[in-house]
Phi, psi and omega in degrees: 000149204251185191299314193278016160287293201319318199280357190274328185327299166315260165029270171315329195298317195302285181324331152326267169344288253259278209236028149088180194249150157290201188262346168298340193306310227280345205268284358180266155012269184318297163001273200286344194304292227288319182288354162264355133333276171322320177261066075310309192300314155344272206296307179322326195283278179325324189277314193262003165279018166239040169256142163226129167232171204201135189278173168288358175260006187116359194279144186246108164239025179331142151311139162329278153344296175288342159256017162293303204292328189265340133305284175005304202242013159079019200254148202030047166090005208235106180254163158318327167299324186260094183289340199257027187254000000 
């Protein structure tokens, strides 16, 4: 999301608080809300299928799940062919 949605977010959020929103503010408002949702959950995602984790002795002991995904997307060596990767 580039800077002037945030600053509109902001924005808006202030005119909330002061003197309330009309009802395009609120739809305008919802809008931009879901879409900065949306690429943070985006980014969330992305940050953790580039997670590995490892015991202390050196053992890769990712979750199952996080590492379909990460075969998926092709990541730390783990391919689709190789279940056991």
């Amino acid at each position: 999301m580039n800077e002037k949605k945030i600053q509109r977010i902001n924005e808006l959020a202030r005119k909330k608080k002061t003197v309330g929103l009309t009802g395009p503010e609120k739809v305008e408002q919802a809008k931009l809300r879901k879409e900065y949702i949306e690429g943070y959950r985006h980014s969330l995602l992305h940050h953790i299928a580039g997670i590995k984790i490892v015991d202390e002795d050196g053992n890769d002991v990712t979750p199952e799940k996080l590492r379909q995904l990460q075969r998926e997307r092709g990541l730390h060596g783990r391919s689709l062919d190789d279940p056991n990767s």
